[in-house]
C-alpha positions in Angstrom: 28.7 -47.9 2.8 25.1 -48.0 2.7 24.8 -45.7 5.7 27.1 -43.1 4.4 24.7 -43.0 1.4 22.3 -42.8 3.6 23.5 -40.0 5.4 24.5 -38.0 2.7 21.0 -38.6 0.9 19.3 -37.1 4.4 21.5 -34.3 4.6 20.8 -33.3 1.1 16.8 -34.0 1.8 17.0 -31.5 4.8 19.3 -28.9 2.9 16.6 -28.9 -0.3 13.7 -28.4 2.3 15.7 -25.6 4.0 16.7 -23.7 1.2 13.5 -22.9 -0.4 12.3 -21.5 3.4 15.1 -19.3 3.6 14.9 -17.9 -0.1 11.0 -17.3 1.0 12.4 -15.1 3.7 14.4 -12.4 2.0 12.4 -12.5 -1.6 9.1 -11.2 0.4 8.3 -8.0 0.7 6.7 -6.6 4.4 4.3 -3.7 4.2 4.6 -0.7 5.9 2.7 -0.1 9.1 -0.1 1.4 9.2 0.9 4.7 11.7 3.5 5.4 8.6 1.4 4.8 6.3 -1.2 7.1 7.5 1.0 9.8 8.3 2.8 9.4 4.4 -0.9 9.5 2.5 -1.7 12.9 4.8 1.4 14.5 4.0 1.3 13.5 0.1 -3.0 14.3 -0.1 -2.2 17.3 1.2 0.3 18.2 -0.7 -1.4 16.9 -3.9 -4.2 18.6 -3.4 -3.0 22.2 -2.3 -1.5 22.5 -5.9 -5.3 21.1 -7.5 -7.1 23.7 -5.5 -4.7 26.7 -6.9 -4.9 25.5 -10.1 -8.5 24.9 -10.0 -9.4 28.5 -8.6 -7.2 30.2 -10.7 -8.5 28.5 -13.5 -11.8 28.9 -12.2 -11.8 32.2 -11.3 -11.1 33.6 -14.6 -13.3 31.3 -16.4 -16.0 33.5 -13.9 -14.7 36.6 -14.6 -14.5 35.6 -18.2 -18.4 35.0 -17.6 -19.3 37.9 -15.7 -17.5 39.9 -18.1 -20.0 38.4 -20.8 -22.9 39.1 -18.6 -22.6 42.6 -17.5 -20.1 45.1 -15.8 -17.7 45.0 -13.5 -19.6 44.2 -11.0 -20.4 40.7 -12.5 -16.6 40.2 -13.6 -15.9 40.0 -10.0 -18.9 38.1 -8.5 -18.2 35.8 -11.4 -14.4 35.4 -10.9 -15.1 35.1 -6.4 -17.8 32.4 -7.4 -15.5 30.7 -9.9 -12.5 30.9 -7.2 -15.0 29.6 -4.5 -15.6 26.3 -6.9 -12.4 25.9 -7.4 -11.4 25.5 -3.9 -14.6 23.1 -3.4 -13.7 21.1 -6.0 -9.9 20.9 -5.5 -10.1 20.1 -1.5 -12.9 17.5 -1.9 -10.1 15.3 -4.4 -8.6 14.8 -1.1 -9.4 12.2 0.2 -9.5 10.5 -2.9 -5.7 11.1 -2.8 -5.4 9.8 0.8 -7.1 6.8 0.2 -4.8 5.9 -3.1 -1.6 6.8 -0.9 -2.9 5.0 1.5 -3.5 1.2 -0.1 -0.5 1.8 -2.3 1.6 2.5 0.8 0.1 -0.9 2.5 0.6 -3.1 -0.3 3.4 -1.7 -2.4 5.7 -0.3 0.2 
């Protein structure tokens, strides 16, 4: 009798040990790799920031021309609106990497 209690109370030692190792296993979560990660921040910077430098030299732009208009002729309205386009493409396509980098963590740690 006393090594069937035994027994039993090793079997259910080992199973209470086991268990908490095998819901370990499938409750963690792997991150992605870092050539799909890469690869997933480039294509989501790039397409984040195409739409930012649009909206940023349109936006731009005719705050320039807007300017230029102000200032003097047409000539002005148009350097003002190409110099307001210009900085709207600067300042849209330097966000970039910004994005990248933000894709790029959340896609290693969240992913």
């Amino acid at each position: 009798m006393k090594k069937i209690v035994s027994t039993i109370l090793s079997a259910a030692m080992v199973a209470s040990l086991a268990m908490p190792v095998a819901i370990g296993v499938s409750g963690t979560a792997e991150a992605a790799g870092k050539k799909f990660c890469k690869a997933w921040a480039k294509k989501k910077a790039d397409k984040k920031s195409s739409k930012k430098v649009v909206k940023n030299m349109v936006g731009l732009g005719i705050a320039g021309a807007l300017v230029g208009s102000a200032l003097g002729g047409k000539k002005t309205t148009v350097a003002g609106a190409a110099i307001g386009a210009g900085s709207g493409m600067v300042y849209g396509g330097s966000k970039w990497d910004n994005y990248y980098w933000s894709y790029y963590d959340y896609c290693r740690t969240e992913m």
